[in-house]
PDB file of N, CA, C and O in Angstrom:
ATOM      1  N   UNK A   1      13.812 -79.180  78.996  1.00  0.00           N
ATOM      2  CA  UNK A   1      14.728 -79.426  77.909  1.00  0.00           C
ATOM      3  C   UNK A   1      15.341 -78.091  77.488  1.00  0.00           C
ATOM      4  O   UNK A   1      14.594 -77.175  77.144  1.00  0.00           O
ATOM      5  N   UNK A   2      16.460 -77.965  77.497  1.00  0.00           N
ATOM      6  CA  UNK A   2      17.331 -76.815  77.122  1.00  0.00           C
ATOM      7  C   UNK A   2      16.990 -76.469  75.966  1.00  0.00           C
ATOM      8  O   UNK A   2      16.042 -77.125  75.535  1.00  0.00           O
ATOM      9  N   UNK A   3      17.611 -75.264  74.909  1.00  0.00           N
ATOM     10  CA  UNK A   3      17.748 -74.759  73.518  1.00  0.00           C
ATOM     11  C   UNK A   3      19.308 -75.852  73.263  1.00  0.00           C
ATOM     12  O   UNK A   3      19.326 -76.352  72.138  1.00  0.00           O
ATOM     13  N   UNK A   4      20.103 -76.096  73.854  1.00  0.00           N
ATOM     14  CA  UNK A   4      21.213 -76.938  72.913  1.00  0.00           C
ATOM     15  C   UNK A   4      20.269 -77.950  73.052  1.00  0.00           C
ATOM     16  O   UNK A   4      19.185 -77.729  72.514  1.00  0.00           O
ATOM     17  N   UNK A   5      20.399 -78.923  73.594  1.00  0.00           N
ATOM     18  CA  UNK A   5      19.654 -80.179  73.453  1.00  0.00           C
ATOM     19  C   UNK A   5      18.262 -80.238  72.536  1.00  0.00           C
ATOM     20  O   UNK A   5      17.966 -81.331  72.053  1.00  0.00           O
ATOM     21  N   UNK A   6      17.437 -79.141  72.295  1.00  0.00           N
ATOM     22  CA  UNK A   6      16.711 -78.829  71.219  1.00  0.00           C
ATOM     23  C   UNK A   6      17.131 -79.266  70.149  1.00  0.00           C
ATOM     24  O   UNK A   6      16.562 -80.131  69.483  1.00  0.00           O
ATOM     25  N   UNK A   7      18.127 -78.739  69.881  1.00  0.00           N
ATOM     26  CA  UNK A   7      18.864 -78.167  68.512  1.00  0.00           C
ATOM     27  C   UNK A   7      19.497 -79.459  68.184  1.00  0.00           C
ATOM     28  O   UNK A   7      19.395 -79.895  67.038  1.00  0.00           O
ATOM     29  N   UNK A   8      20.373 -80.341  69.419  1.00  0.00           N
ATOM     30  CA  UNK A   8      20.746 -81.068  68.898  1.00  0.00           C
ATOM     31  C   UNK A   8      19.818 -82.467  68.045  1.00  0.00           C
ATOM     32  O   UNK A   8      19.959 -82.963  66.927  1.00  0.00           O
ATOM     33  N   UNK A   9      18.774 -82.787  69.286  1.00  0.00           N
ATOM     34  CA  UNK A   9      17.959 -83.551  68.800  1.00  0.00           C
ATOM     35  C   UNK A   9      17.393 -83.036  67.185  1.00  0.00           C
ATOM     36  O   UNK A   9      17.342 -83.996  66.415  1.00  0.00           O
ATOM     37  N   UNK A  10      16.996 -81.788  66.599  1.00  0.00           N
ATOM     38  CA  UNK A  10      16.519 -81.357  65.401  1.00  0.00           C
ATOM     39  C   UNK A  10      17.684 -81.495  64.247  1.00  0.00           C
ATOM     40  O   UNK A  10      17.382 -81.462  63.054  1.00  0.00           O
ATOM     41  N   UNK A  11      19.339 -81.688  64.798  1.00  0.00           N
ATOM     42  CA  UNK A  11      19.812 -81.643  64.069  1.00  0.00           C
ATOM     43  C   UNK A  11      20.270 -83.074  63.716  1.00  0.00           C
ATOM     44  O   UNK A  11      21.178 -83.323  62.923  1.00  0.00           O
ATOM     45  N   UNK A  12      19.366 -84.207  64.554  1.00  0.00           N
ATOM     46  CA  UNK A  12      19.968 -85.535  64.389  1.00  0.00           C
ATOM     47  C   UNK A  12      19.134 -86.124  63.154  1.00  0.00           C
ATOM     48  O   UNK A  12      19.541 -87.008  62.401  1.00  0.00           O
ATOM     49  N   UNK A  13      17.777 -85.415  63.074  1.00  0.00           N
ATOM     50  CA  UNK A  13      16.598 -85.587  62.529  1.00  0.00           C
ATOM     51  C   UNK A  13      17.283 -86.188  60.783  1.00  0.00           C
ATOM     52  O   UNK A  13      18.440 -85.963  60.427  1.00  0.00           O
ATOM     53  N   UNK A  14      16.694 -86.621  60.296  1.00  0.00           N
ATOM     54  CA  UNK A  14      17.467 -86.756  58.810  1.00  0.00           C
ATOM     55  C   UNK A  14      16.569 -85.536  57.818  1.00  0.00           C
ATOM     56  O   UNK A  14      15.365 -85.339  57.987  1.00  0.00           O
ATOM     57  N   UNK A  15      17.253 -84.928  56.971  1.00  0.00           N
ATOM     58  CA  UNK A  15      16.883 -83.541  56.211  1.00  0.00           C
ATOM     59  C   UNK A  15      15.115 -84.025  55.531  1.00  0.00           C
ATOM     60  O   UNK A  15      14.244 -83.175  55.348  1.00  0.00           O
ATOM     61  N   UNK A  16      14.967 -85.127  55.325  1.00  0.00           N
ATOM     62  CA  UNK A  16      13.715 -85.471  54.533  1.00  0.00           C
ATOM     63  C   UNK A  16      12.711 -85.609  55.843  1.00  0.00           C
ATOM     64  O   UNK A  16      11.560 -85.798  55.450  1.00  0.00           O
ATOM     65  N   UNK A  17      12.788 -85.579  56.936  1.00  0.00           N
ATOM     66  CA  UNK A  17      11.830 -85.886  58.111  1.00  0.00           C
ATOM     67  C   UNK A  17      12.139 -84.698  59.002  1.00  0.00           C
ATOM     68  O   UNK A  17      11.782 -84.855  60.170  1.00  0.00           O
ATOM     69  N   UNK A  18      12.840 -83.313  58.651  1.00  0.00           N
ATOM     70  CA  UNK A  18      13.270 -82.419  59.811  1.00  0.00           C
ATOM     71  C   UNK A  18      11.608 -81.436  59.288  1.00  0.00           C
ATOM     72  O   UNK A  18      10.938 -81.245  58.273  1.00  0.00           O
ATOM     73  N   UNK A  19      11.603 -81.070  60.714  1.00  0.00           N
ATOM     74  CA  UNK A  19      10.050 -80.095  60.538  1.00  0.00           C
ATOM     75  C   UNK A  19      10.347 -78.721  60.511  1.00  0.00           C
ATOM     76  O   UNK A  19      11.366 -78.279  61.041  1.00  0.00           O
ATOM     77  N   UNK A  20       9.388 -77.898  59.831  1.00  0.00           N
ATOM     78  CA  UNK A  20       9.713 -76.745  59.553  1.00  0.00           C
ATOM     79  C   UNK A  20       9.215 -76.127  60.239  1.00  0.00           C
ATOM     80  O   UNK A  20       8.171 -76.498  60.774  1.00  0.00           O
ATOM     81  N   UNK A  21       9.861 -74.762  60.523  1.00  0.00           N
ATOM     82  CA  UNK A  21       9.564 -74.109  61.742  1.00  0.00           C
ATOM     83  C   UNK A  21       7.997 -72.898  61.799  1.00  0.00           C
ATOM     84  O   UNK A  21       7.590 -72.389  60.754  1.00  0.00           O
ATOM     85  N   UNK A  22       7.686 -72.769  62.422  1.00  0.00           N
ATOM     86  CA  UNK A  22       6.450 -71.529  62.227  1.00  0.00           C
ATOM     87  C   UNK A  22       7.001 -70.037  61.426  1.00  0.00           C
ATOM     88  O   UNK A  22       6.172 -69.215  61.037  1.00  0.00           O
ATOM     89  N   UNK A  23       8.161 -69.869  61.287  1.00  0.00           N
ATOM     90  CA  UNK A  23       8.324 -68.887  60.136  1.00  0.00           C
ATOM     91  C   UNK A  23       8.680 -69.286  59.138  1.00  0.00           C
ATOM     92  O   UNK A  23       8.579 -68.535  58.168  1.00  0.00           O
ATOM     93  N   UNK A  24       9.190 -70.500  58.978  1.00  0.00           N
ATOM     94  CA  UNK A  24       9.490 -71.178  57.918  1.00  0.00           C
ATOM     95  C   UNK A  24       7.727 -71.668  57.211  1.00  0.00           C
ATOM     96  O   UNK A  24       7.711 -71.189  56.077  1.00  0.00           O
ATOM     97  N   UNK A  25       6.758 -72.184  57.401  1.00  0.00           N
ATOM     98  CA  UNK A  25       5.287 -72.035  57.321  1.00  0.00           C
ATOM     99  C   UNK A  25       4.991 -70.569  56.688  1.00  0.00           C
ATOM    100  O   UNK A  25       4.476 -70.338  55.594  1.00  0.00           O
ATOM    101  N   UNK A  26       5.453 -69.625  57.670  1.00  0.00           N
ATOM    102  CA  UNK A  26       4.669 -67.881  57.010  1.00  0.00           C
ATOM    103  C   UNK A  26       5.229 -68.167  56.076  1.00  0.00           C
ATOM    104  O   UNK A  26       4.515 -68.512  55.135  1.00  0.00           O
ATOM    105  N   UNK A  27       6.838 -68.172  55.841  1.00  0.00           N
ATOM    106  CA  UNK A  27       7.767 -67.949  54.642  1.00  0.00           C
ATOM    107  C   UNK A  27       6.974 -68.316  53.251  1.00  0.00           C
ATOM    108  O   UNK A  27       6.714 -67.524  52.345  1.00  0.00           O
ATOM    109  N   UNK A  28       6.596 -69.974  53.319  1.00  0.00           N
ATOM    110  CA  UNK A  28       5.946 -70.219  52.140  1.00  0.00           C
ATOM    111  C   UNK A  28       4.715 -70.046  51.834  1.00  0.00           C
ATOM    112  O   UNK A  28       4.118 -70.313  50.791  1.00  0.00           O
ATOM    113  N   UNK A  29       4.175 -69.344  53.296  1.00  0.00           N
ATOM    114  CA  UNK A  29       2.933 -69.335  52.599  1.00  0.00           C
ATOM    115  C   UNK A  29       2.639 -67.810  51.540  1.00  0.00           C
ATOM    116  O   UNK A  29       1.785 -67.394  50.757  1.00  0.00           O
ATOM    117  N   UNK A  30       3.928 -67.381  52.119  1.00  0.00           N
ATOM    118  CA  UNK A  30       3.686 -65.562  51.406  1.00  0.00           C
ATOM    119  C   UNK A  30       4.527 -66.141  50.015  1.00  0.00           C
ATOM    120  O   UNK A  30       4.355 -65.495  48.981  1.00  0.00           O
ATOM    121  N   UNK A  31       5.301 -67.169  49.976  1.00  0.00           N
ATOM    122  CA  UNK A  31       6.298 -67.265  48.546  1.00  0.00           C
ATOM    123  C   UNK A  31       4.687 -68.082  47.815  1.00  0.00           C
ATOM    124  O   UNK A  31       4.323 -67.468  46.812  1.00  0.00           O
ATOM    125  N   UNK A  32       4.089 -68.869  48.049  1.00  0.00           N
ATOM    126  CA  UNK A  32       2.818 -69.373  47.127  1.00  0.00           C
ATOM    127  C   UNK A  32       2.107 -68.297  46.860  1.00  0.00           C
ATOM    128  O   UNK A  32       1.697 -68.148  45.709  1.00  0.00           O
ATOM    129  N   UNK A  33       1.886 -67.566  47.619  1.00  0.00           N
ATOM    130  CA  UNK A  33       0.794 -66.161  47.512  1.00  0.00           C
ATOM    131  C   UNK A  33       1.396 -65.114  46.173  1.00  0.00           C
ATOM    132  O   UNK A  33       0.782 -64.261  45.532  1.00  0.00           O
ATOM    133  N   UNK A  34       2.442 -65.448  46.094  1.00  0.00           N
ATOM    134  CA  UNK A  34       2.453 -64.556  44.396  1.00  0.00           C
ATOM    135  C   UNK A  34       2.269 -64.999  43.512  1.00  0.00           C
ATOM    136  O   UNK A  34       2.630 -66.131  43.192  1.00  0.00           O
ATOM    137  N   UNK A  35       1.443 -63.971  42.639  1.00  0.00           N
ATOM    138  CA  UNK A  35       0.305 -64.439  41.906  1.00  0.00           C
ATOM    139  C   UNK A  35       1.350 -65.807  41.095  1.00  0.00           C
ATOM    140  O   UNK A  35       1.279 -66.992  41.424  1.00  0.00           O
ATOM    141  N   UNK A  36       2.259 -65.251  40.014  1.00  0.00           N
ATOM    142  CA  UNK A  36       2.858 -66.567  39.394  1.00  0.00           C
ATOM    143  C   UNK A  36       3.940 -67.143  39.630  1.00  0.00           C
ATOM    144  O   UNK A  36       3.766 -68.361  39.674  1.00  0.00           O
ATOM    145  N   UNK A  37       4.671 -66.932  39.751  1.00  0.00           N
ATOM    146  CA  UNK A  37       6.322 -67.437  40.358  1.00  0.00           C
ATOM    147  C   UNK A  37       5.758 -68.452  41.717  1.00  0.00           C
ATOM    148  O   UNK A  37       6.288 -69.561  41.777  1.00  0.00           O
ATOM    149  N   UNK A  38       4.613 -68.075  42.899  1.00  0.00           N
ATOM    150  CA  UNK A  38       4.654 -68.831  43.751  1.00  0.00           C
ATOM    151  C   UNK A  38       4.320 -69.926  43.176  1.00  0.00           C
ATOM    152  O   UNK A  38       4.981 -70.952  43.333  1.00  0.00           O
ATOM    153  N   UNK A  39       2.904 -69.849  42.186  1.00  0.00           N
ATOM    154  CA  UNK A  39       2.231 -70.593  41.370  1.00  0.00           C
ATOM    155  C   UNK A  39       3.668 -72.042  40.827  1.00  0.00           C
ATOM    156  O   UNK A  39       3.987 -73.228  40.923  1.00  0.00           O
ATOM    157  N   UNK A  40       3.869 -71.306  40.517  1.00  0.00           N
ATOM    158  CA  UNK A  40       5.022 -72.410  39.855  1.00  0.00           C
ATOM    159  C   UNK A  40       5.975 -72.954  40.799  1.00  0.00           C
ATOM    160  O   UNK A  40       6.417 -74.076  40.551  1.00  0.00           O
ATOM    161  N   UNK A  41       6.437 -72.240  42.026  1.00  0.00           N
ATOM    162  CA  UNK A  41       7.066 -73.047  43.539  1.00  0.00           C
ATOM    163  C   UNK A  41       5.985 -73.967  44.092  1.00  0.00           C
ATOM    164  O   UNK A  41       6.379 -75.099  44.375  1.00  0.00           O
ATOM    165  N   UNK A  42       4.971 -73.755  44.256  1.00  0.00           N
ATOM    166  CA  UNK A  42       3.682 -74.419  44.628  1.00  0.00           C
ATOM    167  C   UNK A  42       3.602 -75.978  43.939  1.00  0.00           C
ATOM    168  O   UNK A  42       3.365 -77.048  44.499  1.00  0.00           O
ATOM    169  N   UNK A  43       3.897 -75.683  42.475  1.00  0.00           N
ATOM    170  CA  UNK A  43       3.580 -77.283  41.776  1.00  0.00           C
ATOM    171  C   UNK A  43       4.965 -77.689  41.934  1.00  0.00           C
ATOM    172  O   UNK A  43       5.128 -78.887  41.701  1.00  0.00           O
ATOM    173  N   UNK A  44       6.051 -77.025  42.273  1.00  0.00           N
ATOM    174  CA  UNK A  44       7.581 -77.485  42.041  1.00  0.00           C
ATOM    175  C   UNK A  44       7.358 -78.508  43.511  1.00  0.00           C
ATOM    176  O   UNK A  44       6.907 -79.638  43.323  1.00  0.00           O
ATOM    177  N   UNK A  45       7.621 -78.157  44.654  1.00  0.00           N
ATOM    178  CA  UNK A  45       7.169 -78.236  45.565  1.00  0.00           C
ATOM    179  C   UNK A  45       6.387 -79.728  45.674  1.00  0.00           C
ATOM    180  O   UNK A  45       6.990 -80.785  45.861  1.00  0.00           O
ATOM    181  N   UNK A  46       4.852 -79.599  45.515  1.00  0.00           N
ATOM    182  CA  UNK A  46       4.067 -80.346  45.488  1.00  0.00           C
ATOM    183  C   UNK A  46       4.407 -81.443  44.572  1.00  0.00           C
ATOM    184  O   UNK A  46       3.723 -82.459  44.694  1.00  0.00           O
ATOM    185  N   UNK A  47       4.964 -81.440  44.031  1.00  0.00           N
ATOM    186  CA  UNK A  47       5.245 -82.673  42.550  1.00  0.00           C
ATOM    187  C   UNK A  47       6.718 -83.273  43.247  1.00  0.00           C
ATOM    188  O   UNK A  47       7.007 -84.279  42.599  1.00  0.00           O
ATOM    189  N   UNK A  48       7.494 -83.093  44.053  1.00  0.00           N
ATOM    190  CA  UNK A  48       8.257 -83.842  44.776  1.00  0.00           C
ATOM    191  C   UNK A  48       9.475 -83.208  44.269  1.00  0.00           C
ATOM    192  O   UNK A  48      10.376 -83.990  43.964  1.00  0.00           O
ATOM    193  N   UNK A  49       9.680 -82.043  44.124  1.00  0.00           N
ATOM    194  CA  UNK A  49      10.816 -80.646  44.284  1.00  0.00           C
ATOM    195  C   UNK A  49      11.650 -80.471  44.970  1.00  0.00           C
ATOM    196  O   UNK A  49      12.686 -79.844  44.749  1.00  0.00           O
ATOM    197  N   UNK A  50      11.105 -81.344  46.521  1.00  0.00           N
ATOM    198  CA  UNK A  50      12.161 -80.711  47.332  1.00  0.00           C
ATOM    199  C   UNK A  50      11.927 -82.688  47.917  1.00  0.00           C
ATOM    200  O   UNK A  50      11.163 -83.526  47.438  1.00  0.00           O
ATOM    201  N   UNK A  51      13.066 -82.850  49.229  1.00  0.00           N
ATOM    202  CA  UNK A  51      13.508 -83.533  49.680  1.00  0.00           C
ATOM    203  C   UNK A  51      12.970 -83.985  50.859  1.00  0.00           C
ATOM    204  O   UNK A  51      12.836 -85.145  51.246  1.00  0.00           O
ATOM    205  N   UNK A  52      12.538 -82.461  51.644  1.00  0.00           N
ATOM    206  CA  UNK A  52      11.325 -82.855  52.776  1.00  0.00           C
ATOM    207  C   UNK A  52      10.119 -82.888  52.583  1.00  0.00           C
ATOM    208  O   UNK A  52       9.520 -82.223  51.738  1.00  0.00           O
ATOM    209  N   UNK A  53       9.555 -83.817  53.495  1.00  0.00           N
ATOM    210  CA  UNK A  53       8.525 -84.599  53.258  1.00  0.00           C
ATOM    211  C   UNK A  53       7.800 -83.385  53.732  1.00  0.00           C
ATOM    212  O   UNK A  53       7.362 -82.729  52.788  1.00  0.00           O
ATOM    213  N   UNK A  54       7.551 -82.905  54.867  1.00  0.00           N
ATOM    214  CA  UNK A  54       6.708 -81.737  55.810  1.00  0.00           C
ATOM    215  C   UNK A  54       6.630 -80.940  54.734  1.00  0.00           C
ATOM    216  O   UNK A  54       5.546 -80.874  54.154  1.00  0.00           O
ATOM    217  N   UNK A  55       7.823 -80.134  54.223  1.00  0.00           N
ATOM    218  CA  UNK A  55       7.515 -79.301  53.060  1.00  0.00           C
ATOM    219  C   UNK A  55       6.162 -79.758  51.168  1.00  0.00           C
ATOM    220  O   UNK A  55       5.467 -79.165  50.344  1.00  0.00           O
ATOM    221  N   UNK A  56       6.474 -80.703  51.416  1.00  0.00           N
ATOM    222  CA  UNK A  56       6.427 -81.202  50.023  1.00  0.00           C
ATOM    223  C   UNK A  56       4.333 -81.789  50.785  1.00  0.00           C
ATOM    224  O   UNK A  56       3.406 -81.621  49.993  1.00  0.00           O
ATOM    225  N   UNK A  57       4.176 -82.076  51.484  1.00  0.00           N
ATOM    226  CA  UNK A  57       2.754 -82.356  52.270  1.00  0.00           C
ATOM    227  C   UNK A  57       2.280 -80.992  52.544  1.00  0.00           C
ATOM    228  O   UNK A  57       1.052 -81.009  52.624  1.00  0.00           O
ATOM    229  N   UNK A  58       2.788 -79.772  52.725  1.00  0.00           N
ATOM    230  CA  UNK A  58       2.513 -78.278  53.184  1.00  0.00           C
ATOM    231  C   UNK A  58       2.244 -77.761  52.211  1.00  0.00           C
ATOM    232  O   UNK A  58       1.373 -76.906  52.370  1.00  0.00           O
ATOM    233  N   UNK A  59       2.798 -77.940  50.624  1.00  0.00           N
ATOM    234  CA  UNK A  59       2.372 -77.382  49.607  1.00  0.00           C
ATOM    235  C   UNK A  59       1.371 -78.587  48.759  1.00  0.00           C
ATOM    236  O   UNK A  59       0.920 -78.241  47.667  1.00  0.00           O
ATOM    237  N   UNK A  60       1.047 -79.959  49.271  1.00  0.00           N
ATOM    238  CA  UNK A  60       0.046 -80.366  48.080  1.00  0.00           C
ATOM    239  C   UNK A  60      -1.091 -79.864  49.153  1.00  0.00           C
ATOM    240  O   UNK A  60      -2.074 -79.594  48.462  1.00  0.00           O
ATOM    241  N   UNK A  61      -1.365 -79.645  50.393  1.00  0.00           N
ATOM    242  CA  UNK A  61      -2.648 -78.799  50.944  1.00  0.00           C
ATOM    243  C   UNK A  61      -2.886 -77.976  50.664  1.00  0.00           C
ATOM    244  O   UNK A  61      -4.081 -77.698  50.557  1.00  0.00           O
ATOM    245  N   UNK A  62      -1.473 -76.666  50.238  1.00  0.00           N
ATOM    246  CA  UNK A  62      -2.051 -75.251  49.979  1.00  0.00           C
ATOM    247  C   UNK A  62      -2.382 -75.337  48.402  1.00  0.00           C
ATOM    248  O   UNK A  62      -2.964 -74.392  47.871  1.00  0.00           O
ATOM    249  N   UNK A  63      -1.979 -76.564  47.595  1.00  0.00           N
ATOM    250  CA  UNK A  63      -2.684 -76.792  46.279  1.00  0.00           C
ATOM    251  C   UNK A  63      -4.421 -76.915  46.548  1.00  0.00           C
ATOM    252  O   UNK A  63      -5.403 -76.218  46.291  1.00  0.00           O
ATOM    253  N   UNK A  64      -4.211 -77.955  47.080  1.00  0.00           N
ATOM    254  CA  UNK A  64      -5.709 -78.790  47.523  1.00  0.00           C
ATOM    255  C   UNK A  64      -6.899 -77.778  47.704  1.00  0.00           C
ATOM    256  O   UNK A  64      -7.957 -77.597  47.101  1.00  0.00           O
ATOM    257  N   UNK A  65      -6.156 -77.072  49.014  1.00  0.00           N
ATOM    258  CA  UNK A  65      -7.093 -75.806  49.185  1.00  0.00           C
ATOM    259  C   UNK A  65      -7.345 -74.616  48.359  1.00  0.00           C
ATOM    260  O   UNK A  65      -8.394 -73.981  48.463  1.00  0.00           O
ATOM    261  N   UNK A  66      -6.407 -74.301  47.542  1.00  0.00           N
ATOM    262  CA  UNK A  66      -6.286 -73.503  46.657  1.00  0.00           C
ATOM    263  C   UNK A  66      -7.091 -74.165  45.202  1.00  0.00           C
ATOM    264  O   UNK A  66      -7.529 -73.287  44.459  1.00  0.00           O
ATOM    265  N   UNK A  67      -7.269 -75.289  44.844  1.00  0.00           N
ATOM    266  CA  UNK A  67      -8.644 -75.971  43.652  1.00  0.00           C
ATOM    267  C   UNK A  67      -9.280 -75.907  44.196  1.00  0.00           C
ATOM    268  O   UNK A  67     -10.238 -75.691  43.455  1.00  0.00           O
ATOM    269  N   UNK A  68      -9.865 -75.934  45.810  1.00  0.00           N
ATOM    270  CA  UNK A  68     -11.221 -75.980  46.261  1.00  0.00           C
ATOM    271  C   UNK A  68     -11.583 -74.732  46.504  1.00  0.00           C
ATOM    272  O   UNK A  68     -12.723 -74.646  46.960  1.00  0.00           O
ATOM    273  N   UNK A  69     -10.920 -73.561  46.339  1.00  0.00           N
ATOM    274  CA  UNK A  69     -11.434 -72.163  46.477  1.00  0.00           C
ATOM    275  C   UNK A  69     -11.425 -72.061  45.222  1.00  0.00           C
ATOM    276  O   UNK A  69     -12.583 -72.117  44.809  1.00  0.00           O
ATOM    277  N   UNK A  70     -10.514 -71.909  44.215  1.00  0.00           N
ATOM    278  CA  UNK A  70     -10.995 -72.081  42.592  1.00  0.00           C
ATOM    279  C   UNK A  70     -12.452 -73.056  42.430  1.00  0.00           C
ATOM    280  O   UNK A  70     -13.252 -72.324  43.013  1.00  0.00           O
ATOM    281  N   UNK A  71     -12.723 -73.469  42.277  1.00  0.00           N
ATOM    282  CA  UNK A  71     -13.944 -74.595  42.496  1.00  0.00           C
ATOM    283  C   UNK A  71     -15.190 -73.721  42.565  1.00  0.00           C
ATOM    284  O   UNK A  71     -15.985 -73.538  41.644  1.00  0.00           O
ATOM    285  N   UNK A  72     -15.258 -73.062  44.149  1.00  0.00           N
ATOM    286  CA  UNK A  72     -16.531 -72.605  44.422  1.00  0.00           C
ATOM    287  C   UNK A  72     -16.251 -71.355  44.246  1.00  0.00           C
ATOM    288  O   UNK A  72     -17.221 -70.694  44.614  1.00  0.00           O
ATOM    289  N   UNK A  73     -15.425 -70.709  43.874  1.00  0.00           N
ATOM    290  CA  UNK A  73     -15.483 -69.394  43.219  1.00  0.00           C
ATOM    291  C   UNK A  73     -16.511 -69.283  41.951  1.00  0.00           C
ATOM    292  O   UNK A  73     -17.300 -68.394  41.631  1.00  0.00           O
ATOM    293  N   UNK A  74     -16.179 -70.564  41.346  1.00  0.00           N
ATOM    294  CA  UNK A  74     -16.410 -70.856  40.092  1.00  0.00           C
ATOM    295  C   UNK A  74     -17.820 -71.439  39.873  1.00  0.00           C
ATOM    296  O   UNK A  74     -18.276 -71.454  38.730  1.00  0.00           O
ATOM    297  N   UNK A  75     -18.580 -71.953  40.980  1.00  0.00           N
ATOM    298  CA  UNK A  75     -19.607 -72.760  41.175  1.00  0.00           C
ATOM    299  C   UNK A  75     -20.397 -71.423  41.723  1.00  0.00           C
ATOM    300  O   UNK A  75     -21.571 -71.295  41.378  1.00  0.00           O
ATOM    301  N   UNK A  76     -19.855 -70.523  42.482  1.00  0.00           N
ATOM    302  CA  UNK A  76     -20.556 -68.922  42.742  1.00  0.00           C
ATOM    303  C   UNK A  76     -20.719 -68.272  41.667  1.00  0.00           C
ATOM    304  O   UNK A  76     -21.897 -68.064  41.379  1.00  0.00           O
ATOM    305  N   UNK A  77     -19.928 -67.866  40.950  1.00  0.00           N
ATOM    306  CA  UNK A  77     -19.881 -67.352  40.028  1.00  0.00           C
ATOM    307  C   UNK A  77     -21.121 -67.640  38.481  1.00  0.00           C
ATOM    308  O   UNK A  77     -21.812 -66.812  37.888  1.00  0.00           O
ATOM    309  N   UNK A  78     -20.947 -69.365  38.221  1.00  0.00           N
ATOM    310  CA  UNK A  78     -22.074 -69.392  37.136  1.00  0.00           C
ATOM    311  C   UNK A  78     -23.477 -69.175  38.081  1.00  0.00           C
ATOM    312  O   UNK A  78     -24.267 -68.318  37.685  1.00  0.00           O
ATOM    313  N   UNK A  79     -23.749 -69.807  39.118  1.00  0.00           N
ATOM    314  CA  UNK A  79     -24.810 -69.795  39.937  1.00  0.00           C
ATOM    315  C   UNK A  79     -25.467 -68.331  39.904  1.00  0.00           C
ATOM    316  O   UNK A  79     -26.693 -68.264  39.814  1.00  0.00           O
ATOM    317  N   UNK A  80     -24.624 -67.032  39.982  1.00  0.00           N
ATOM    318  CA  UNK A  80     -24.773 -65.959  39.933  1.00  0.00           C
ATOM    319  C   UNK A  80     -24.964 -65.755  38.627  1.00  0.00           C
ATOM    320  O   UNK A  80     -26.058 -65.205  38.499  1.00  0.00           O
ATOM    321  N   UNK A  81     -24.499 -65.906  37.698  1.00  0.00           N
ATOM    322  CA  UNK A  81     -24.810 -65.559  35.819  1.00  0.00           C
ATOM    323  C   UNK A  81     -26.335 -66.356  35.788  1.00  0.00           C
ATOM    324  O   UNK A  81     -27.343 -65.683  35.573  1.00  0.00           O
ATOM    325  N   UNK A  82     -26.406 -67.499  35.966  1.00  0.00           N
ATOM    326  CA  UNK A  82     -27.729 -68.459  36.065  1.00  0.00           C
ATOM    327  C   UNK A  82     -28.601 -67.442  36.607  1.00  0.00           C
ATOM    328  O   UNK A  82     -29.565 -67.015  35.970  1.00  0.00           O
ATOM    329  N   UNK A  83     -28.283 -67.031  37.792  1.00  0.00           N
ATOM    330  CA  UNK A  83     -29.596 -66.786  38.323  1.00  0.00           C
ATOM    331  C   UNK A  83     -29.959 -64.969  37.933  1.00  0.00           C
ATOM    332  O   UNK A  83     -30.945 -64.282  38.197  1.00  0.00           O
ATOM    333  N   UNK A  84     -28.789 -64.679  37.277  1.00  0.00           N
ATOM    334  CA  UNK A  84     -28.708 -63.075  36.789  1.00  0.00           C
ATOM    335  C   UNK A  84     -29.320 -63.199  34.969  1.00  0.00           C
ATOM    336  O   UNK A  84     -29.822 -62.249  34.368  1.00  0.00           O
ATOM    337  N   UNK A  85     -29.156 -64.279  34.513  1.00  0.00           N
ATOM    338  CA  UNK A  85     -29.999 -64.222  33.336  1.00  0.00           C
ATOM    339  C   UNK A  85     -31.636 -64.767  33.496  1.00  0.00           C
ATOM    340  O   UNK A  85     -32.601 -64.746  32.731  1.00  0.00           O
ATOM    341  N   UNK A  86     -31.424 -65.257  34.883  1.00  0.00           N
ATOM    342  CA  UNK A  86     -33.036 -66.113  34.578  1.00  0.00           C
ATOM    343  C   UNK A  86     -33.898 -64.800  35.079  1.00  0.00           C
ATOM    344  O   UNK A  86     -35.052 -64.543  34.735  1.00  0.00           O
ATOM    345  N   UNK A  87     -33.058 -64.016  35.984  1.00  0.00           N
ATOM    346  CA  UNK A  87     -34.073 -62.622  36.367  1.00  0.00           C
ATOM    347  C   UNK A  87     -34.378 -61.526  35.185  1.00  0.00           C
ATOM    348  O   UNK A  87     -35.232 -60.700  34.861  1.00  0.00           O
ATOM    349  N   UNK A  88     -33.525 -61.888  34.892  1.00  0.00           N
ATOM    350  CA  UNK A  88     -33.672 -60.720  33.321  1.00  0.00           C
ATOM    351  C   UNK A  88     -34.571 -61.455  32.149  1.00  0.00           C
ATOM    352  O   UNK A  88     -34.796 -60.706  31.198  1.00  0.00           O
ATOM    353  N   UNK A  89     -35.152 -62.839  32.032  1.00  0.00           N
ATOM    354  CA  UNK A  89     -35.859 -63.795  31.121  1.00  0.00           C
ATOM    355  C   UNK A  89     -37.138 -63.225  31.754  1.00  0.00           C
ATOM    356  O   UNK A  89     -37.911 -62.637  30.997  1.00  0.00           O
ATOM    357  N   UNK A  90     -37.508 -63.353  33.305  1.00  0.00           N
ATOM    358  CA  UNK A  90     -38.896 -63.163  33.803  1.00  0.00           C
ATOM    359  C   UNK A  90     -39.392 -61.745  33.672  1.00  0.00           C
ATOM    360  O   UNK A  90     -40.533 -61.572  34.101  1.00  0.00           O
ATOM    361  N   UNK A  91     -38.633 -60.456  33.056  1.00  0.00           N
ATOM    362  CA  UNK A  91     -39.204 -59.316  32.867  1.00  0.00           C
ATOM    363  C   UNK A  91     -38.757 -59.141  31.867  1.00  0.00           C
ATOM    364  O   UNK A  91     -39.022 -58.113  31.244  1.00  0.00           O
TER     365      UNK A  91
END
C-alpha cells in the first residue's frame, strides 16, 4: 500500500473515528504532564471536549491511571506514617 493511498483512506475516515498518530500520543502525553494547564486539558478532553473518540478514550486512561497512582501514593504514604508512628509508640 502506497503513502497516497494511505492518506487517502485516513482522510476518508470521519474526524470523530480518525486515529491519532504516534506523535500525536507523545504530543498529549507531554501537554497532560504539566503540572496544571495539562490538568485542566486532561478533564477538558476526558469529559467529551473534543470530537474524537481515540482522543477523548486516550485521556479518560491517562485520568484513570493517573487516580490510580494518586491512590497508592496515598495508600504508601499513610501506611508509612502508620507504621512510622507505631515504631516510635514501641520505644
Amino acid at each position: 500500500m502506497d503513502s497516497n493511498n494511505t492518506n487517502n483512506v485516513i482522510n476518508s475516515i470521519p474526524e470523530e473515528y480518525r486515529p491519532i498518530s504516534m506523535w500525536g500520543y507523545f504530543g498529549y502525553q507531554l501537554l497532560f504532564a504539566i503540572p496544571c494547564v495539562g490538568f485542566i486539558f486532561l478533564l477538558v478532553f476526558a469529559l467529551g471536549g473534543t470530537k474524537n473518540y481515540n482522543l477523548r478514550n486516550f485521556a479518560r486512561s491517562y485520568f484513570c491511571v493517573l487516580l490510580i497512582s494518586v491512590i497508592l501514593v496515598l495508600i504508601l504514604a499513610m501506611t508509612g506514617v502508620a507504621a512510622g508512628l507505631f515504631a516510635e509508640m514501641m520505644y
